[in-house]
C-alpha positions in Angstrom: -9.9 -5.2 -11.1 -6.8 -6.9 -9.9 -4.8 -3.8 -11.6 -6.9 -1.2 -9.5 -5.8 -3.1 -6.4 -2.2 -1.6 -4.6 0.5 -3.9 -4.9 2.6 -3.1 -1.6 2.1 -4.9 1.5 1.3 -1.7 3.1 -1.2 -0.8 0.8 -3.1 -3.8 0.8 -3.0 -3.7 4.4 -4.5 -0.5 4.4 -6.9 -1.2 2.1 -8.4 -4.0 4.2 -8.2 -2.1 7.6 -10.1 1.0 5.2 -12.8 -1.4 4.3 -13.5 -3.0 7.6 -14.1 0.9 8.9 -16.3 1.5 6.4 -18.4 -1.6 6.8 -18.3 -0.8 10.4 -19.2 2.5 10.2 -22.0 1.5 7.7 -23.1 -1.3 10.5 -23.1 0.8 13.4 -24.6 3.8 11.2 -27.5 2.1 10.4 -27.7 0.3 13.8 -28.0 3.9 15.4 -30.5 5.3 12.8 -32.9 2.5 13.8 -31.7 2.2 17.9 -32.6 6.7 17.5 -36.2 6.1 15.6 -37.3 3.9 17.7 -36.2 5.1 20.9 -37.9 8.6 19.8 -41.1 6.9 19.4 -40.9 4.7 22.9 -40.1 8.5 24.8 -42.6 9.7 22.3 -45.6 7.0 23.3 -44.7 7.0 26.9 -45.0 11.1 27.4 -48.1 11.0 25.1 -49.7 8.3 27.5 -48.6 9.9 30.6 -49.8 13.1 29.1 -53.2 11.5 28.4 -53.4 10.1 32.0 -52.8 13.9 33.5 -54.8 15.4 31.4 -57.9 13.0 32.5 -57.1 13.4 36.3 -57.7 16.7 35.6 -60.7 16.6 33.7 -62.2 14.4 36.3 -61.6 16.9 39.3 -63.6 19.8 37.4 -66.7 20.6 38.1 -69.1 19.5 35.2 -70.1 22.9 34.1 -66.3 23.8 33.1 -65.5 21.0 31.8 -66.3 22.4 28.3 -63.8 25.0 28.7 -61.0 23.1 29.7 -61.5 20.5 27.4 -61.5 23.4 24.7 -58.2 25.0 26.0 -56.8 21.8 26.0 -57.3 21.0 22.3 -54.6 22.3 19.4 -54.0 20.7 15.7 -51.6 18.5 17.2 -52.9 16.9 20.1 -57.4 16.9 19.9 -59.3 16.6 23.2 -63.2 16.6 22.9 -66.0 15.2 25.5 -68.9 13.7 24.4 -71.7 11.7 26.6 -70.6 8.6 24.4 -67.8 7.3 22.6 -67.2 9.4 19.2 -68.9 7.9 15.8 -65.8 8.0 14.4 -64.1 5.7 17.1 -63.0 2.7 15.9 -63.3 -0.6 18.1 -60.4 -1.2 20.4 -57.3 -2.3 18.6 -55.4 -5.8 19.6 -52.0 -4.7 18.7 -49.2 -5.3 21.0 -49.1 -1.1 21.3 -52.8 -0.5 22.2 -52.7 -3.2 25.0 -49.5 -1.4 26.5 -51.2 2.3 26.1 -54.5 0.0 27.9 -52.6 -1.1 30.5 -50.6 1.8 31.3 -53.9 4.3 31.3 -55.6 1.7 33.6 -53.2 1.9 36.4 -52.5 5.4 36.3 -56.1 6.0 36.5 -56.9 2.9 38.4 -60.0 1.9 36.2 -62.0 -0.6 37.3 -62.9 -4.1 34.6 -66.0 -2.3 33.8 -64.5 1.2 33.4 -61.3 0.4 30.5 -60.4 2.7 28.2 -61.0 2.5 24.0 -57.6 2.7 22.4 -56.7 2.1 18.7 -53.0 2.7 17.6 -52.3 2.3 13.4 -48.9 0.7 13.3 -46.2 2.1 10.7 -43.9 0.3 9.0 -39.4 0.3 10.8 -37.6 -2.2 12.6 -39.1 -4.6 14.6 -37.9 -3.9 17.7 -37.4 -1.5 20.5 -34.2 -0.4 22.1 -36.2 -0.1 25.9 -37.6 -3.5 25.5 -33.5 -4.8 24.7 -32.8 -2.7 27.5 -35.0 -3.9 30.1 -35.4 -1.0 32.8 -37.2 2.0 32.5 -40.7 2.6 33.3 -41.9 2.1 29.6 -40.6 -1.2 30.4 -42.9 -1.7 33.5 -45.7 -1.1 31.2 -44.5 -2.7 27.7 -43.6 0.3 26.1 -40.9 -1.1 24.4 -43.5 -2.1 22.0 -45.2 1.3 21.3 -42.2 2.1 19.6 -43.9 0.9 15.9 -47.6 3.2 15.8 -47.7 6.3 14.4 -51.8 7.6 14.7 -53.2 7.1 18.2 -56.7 7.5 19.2 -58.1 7.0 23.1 -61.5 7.3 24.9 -61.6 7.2 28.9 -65.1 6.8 30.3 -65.0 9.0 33.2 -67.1 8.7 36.7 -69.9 10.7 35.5 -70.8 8.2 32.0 -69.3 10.9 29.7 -66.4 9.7 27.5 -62.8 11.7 27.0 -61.6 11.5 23.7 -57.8 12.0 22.8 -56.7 12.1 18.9 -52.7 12.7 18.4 -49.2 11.1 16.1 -46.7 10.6 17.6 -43.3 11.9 16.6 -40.7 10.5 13.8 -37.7 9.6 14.2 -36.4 13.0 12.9 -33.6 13.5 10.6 -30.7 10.5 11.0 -28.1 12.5 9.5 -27.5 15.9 11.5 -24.2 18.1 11.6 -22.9 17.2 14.7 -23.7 13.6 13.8 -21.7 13.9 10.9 -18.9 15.7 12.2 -18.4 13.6 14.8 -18.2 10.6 12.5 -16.0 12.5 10.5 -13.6 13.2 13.3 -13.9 9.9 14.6 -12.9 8.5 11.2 -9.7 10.6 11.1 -8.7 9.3 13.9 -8.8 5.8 13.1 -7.8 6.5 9.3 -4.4 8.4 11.2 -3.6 5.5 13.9 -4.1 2.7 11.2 -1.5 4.5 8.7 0.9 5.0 11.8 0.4 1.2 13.0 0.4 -0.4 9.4 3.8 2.0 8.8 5.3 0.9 11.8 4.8 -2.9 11.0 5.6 -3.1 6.9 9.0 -0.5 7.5 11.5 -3.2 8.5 10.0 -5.5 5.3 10.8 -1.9 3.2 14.2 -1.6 4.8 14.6 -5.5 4.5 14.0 -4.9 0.1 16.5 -2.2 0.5 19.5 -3.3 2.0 19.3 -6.8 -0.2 19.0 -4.0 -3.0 22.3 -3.1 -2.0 23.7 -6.2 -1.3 23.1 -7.1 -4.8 25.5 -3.5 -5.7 27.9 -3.7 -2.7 28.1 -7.2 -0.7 30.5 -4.4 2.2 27.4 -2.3 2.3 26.2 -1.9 6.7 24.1 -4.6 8.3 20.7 -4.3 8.2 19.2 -2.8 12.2 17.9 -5.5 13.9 14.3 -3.8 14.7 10.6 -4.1 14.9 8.5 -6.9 16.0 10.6 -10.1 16.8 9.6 -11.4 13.4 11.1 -8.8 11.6 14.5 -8.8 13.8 14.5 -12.6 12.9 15.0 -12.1 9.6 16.9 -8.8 10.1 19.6 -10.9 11.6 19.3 -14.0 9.4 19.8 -11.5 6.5 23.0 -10.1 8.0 24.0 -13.9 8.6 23.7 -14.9 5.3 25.9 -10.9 4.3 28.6 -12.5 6.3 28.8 -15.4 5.1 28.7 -13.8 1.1 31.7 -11.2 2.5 34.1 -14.2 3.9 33.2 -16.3 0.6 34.4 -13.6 -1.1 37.1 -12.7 0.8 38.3 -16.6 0.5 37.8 -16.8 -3.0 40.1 -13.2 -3.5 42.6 -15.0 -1.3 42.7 -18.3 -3.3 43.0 -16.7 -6.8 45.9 -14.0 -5.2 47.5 -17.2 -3.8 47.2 -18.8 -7.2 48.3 -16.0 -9.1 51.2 -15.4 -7.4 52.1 -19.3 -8.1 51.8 -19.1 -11.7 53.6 -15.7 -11.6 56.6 -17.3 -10.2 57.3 -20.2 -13.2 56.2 -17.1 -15.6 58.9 -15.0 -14.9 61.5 -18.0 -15.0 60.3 -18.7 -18.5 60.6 -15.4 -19.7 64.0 -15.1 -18.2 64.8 -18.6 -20.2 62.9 -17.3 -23.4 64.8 -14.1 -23.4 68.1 -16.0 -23.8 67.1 -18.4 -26.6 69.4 -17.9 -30.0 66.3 -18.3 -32.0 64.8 -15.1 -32.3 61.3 -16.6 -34.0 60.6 -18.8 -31.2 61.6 -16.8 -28.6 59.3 -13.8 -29.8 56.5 -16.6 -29.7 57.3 -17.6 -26.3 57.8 -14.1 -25.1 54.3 -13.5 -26.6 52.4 -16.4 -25.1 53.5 -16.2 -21.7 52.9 -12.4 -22.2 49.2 -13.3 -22.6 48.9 -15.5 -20.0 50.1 -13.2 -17.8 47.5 -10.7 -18.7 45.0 -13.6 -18.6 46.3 -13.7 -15.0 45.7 -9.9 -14.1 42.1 -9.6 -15.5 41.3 -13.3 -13.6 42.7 -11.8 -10.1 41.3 -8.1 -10.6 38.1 -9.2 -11.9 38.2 -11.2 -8.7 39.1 -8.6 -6.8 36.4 -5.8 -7.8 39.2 -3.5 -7.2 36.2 -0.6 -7.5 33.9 -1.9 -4.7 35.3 0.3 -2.2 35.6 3.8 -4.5 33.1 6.4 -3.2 30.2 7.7 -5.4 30.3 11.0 -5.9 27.7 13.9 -8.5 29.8 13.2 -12.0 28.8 14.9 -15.0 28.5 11.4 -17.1 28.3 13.2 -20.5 31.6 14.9 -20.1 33.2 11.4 -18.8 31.9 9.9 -22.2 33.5 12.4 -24.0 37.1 11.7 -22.1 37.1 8.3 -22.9 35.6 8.9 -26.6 38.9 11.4 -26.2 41.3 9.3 -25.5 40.6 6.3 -27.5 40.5 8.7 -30.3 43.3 9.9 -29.6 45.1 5.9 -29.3 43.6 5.6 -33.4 40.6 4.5 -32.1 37.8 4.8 -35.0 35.5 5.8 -32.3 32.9 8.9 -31.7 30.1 10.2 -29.6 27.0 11.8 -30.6 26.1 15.0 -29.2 24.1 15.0 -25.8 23.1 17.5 -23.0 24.6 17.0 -19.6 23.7 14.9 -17.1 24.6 14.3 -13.8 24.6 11.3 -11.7 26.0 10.0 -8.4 28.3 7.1 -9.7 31.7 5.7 -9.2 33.4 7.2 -12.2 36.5 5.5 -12.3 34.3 2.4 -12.8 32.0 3.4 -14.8 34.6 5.3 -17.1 36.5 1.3 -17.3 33.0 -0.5 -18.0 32.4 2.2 -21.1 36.1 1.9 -22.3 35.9 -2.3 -21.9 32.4 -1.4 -24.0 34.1 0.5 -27.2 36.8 -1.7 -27.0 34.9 -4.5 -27.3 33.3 -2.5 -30.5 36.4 -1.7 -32.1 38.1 -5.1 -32.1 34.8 -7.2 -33.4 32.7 -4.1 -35.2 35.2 -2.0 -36.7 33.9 1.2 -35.2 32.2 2.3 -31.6 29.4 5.1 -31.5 28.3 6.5 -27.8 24.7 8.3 -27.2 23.7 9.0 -23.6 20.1 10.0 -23.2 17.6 10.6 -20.2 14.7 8.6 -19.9 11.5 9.5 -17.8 12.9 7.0 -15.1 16.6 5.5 -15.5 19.6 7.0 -17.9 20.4 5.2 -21.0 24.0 5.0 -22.4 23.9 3.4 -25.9 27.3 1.8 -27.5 26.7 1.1 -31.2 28.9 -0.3 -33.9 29.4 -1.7 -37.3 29.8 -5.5 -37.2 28.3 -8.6 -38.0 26.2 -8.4 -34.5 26.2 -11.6 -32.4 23.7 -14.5 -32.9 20.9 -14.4 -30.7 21.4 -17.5 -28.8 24.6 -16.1 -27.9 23.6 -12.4 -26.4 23.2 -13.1 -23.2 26.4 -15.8 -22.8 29.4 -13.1 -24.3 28.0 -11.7 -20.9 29.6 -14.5 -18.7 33.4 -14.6 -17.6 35.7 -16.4 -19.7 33.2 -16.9 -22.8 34.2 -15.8 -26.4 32.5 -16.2 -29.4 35.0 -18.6 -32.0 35.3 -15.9 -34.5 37.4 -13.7 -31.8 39.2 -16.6 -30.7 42.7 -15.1 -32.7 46.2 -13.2 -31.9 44.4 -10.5 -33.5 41.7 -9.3 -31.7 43.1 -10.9 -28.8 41.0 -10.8 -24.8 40.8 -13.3 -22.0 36.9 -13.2 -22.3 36.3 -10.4 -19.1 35.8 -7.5 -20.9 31.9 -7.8 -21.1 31.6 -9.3 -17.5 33.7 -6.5 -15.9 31.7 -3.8 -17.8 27.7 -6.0 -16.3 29.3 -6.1 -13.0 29.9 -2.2 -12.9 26.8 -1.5 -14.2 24.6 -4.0 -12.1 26.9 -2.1 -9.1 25.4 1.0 -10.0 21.9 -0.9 -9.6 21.4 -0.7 -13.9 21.6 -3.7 -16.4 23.4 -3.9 -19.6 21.7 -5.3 -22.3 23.2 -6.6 -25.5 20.8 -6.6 -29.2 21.4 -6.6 -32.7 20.6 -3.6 -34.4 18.5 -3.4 -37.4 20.6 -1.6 -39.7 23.4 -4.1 -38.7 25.8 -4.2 -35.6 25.3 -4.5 -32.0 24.2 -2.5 -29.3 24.7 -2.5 -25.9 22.6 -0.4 -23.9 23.8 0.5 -20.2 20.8 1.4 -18.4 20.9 3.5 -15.0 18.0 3.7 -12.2 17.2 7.5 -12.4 
């Protein structure tokens, strides 16, 4: 169920605001359904009685030999009218309810019965809510004469003695409720729920943006610690952390910066004994031990170089541009190639992506270098994957233990078996070629293949 669920913070939000409409609506829906049915039968009971009441005023003003007649035209299917010297057989015995006492009461005062003159009434209750929304109300005149309880009968039956002994008999239902769901009802729901569905998206937007733009610019500090400052806007929460987020950038960017200093301050130190002991090596008589000398301080001047420009990130500041990737694979697999390099590419379509080439061309020839000096051979294959770009670096060595793939990865680190004038390295190759990559917002993951070898797979966000 979880799984089914949205995982953002604006869609969860959503989510909950969706289902406290629809439980509201569903509330309030069925709130109005019964607040409509039983106000229907209140207007329903109160006209019928009122109508009753008329009806016998005018029965009672006619002379006795029309009577008949307008007691006939009175009559339909609906609404029965008959007069009878006594109460009808078929008249049950007044009804206690809280309805017939109301419709009692009512007919008494309008007529102004006497105690010895009250009307029959009998009013079959049907089965709803138990309340009324004019009794809630409390004004009205069904109100004045409890009509906020008529709102339950359905079949009502009345018989008025009139002034003469003769009895008036009235047989009628009163009205349903009617449909609950009708077309304007339901477009004006509709409507009303767009509305709300449109302002919640707006005001949920509006509030989870900054925490989106907050994700994104620590995506990029993670590529680029020069990348802009975060805007300091939205509620006073979110420009809280706006600025504590470009706090803690500045602070990264003058580390940095003091750390590039240091190591420019301390290679230039070093530089300055290495050069005196080259010039003293260079005019030693013995020609084995100054090549030895020459050599060693050779390499620790390299070490020196890669330390400070690894340091550095000299390719931080160089400006991504569209690069046709495939084509700058096959440029390095060129010129390698070219150097005796026992290194090739397999073939590939082109693909483009926004990059820093000259990086990414230094982290793919720091890659097949790597290949050549510990697996005899390097083999390049770029693909496209549905969401990221994969650029695979194969070759034909004894692989690496397992324990030890992800630590080649850190500065400095080399595996014992490399550690000779042959192969040669200071250890940075591998770190250079992660930082570039994890630049460009990829990873580069190192794995033994099956067949033998190791691969290490650059992989690009698409």
């Amino acid at each position: 169920m979880s799984r089914l669920l949205p995982r953002s913070l604006f869609g969860q939000t959503l989510l909950i605001l969706l289902a406290g409409l629809i439980a509201s609506y569903a509330v309030g829906f069925w709130i109005f359904t019964a607040d409509r049915e039983q106000a229907v039968r209140a207007v329903g009971g109160f006209a019928t009685a009122q109508r009753i009441a008329n009806l016998t005023r005018l029965v009672q003003d006619t002379p006795l030999d029309a009577r008949q007649r307008i007691v006939a035209s009175l009559s339909d299917q609906t609404f029965r009218v008959t007069l009878s010297a006594r109460p009808p057989a078929s008249q049950p015995g007044d009804s206690d309810t809280a309805a017939a006492q109301a419709i009692r009461e009512f007919l008494s005062d309008q007529l102004e019965l006497g105690s010895a003159r009250q009307p029959r009434v009998s009013a079959s209750t049907r089965e709803g809510p138990g309340f009324g929304p004019w009794h809630a109300m409390g004004h009205g005149p069904m109100m004045m004469h409890g009509f906020g309880e008529v709102a339950g009968f359905g079949d009502l039956q009345v018989s008025i003695p009139l002034t003469d002994g003769s009895w008036l008999s009235f047989a009628t239902t009163l009205p349903a409720g009617g449909p609950a769901f009708s077309a304007q009802f339901l477009l004006s729901m509709a409507i009303m729920a767009l509305i709300i569905l449109g302002v919640s998206v707006w005001a949920v937007r509006r509030v989870t943006a900054p925490l989106a733009s907050l994700a994104s610019a620590a995506e990029r500090l993670g590529r680029n610690v020069n990348a802009a400052p975060l805007q300091e806007t939205g509620t006073s929460e979110t420009r809280q952390a706006a600025r504590a987020f470009n706090d803690m950038q500045a602070r990264l960017r003058g580390l940095i910066e003091n750390r590039t200093r240091l190591l420019a301050a301390i290679s230039h130190d070093l530089r300055t004994p290495l050069t005196l002991l080259r010039l003293r090596a260079e005019t030693m008589e013995n020609g084995a031990e100054r090549d030895k000398m020459l050599a060693n301080i050779a390499e620790m001047d390299a070490m020196i170089g890669a330390t400070l420009m690894f340091a550095r990130d000299q390719n931080a500041d160089e400006a991504k541009r569209l690069t046709d990737i495939t084509s700058l694979l096959q440029s390095v697999v060129n010129d390698m190639r070219d150097a005796g390099f026992a290194v090739q590419m397999r073939e590939s379509k082109s693909i483009v992506y926004e990059c820093q080439p000259a990086a990414l061309k230094r982290a793919i020839r720091n890659l097949l270098d790597n290949a050549v000096k510990y697996g005899k051979s390097g083999t390049v294959e770029i693909r496209r994957l549905p969401k990221a770009i994969e650029i695979d670096i194969d070759d034909e060595g004894p692989g690496v233990p397992q324990q030890e793939l992800t630590r080649v990865l850190e500065p400095f680190y080399r595996l014992d078996e490399s550690r000779s004038r042959e192969t040669g390295g200071v250890g940075l190759g591998l770190a250079i070629a992660q930082s570039i990559v994890q630049s460009h917002g990829g990873s580069l993951r190192l794995s033994n293949r099956p067949t033998g070898g190791l691969r290490a797979a650059i992989v690009l966000p698409a």
